[in-house]
C-alpha positions as CSV (number, residue, x, y, z in Angstrom):
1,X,-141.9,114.7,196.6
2,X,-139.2,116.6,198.2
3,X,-135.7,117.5,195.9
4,X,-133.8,114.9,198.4
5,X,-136.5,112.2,198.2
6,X,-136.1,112.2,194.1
7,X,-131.8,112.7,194.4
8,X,-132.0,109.9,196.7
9,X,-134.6,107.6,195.1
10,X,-134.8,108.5,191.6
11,X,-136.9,105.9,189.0
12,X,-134.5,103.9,187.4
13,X,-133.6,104.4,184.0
14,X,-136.7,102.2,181.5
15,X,-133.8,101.5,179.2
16,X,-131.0,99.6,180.4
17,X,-128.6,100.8,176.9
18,X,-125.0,102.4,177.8
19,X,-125.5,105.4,176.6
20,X,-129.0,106.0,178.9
21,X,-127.3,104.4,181.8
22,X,-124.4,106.9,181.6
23,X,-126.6,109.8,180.8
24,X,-128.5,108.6,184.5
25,X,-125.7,109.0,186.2
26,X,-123.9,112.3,184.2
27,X,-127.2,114.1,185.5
28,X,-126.5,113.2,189.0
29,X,-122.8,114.3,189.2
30,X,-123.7,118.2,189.8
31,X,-125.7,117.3,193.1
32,X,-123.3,114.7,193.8
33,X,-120.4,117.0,193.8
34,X,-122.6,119.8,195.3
35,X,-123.2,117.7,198.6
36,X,-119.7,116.0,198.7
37,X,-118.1,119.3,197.7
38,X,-119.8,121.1,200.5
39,X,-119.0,118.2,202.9
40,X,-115.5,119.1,202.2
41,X,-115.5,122.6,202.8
42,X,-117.1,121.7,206.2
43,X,-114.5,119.0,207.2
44,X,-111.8,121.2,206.3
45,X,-112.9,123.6,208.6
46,X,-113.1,121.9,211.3
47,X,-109.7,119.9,210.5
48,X,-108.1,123.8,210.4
49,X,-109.6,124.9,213.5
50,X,-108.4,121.8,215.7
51,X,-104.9,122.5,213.6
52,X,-105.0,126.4,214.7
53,X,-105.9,125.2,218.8
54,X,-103.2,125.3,221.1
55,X,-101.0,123.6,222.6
56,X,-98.8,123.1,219.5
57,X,-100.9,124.3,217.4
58,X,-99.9,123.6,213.6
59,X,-100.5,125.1,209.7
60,X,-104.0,124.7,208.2
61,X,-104.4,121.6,206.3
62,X,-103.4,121.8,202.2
63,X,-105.3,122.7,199.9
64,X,-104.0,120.5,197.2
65,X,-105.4,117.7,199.2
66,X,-108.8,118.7,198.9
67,X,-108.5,118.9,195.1
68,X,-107.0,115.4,194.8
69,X,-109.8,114.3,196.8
70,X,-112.4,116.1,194.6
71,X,-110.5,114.4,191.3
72,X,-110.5,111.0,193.2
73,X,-114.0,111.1,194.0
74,X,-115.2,111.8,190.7
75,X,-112.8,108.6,189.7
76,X,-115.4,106.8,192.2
77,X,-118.0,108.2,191.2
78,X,-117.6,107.7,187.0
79,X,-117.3,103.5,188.6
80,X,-120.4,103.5,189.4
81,X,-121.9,103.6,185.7
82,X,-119.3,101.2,184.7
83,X,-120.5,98.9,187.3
84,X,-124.2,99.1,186.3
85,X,-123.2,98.4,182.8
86,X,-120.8,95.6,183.6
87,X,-124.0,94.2,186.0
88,X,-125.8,94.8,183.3
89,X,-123.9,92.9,180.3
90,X,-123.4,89.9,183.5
91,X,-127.1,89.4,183.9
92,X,-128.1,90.0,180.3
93,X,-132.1,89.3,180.5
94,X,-134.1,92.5,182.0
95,X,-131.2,93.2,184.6
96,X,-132.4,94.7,187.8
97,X,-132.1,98.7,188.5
98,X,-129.0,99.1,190.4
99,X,-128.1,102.7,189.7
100,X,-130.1,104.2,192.4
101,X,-129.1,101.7,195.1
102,X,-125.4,102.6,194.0
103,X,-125.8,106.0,194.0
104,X,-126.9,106.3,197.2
105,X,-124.3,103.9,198.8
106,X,-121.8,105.8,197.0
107,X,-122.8,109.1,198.1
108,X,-123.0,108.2,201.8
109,X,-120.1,106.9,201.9
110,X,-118.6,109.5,199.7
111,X,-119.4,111.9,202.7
112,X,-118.8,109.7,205.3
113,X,-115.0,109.2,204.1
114,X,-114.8,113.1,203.4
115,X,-115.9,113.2,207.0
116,X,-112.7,111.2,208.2
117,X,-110.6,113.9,208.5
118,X,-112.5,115.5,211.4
119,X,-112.0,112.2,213.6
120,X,-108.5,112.3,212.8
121,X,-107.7,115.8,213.8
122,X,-110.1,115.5,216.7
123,X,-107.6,112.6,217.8
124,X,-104.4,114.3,217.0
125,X,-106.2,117.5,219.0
126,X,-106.3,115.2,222.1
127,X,-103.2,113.8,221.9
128,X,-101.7,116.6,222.0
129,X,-103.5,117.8,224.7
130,X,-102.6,114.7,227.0
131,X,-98.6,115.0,225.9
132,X,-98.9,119.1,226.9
133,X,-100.4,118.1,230.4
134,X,-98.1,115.4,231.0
């Protein structure tokens, strides 16, 4: 089994106590800021190049954005043990595994919202294109 296969569909944890659940996730938080940290780098990029491209071309973007985003997503990402354990006191008898389906929904869309950006100065880069021919 591939290193993605078993990030992506892990066994959930046998024991459904707090302090197992949270340990689940803790050992997921490297990869997951790994992958959406990497993301980042790319999107900012890509986001500074279409910045840099004439006509009226402007500054890269800042970097203390990308750090609020990094402390926001780990925000996020510590939710998702408190949701499995609130799920967990909800349902009470033998609760189903939700860790892994979270942690996969949170990491795609983790990367797809770190993503964003590169629409948004794609956008801006056309619109300025279309004001400078007209």
């Amino acid at each position: 089994m591939s290193a993605l296969v078993r990030l992506l569909y892990p066994p959930p944890t046998p024991s459904r106590r707090p302090a197992t659940v949270i340990s689940w996730w803790e050992r997921r938080r490297l990869a997951f800021n790994l992958i959406v940290g990497s993301t980042g780098v790319l999107s900012m990029l890509v986001v500074n190049l279409f910045g840099w491209l004439p006509p009226r071309s402007h500054g890269p973007m800042p970097l203390v954005a990308a750090v609020a985003f990094g402390v926001v997503a780990n925000l996020c990402y510590t939710s998702g043990w408190m949701i499995e354990l609130l799920f967990n006191a909800w349902w009470k008898d033998n609760p189903p595994a939700i860790g892994p389906v979270l942690f996969r929904q949170g990491l795609l869309f983790s990367i797809g919202l770190t993503m964003l950006p590169i629409g948004v100065a794609a956008l801006d880069f056309a619109m300025r294109v279309v004001t400078w021919l007209w």
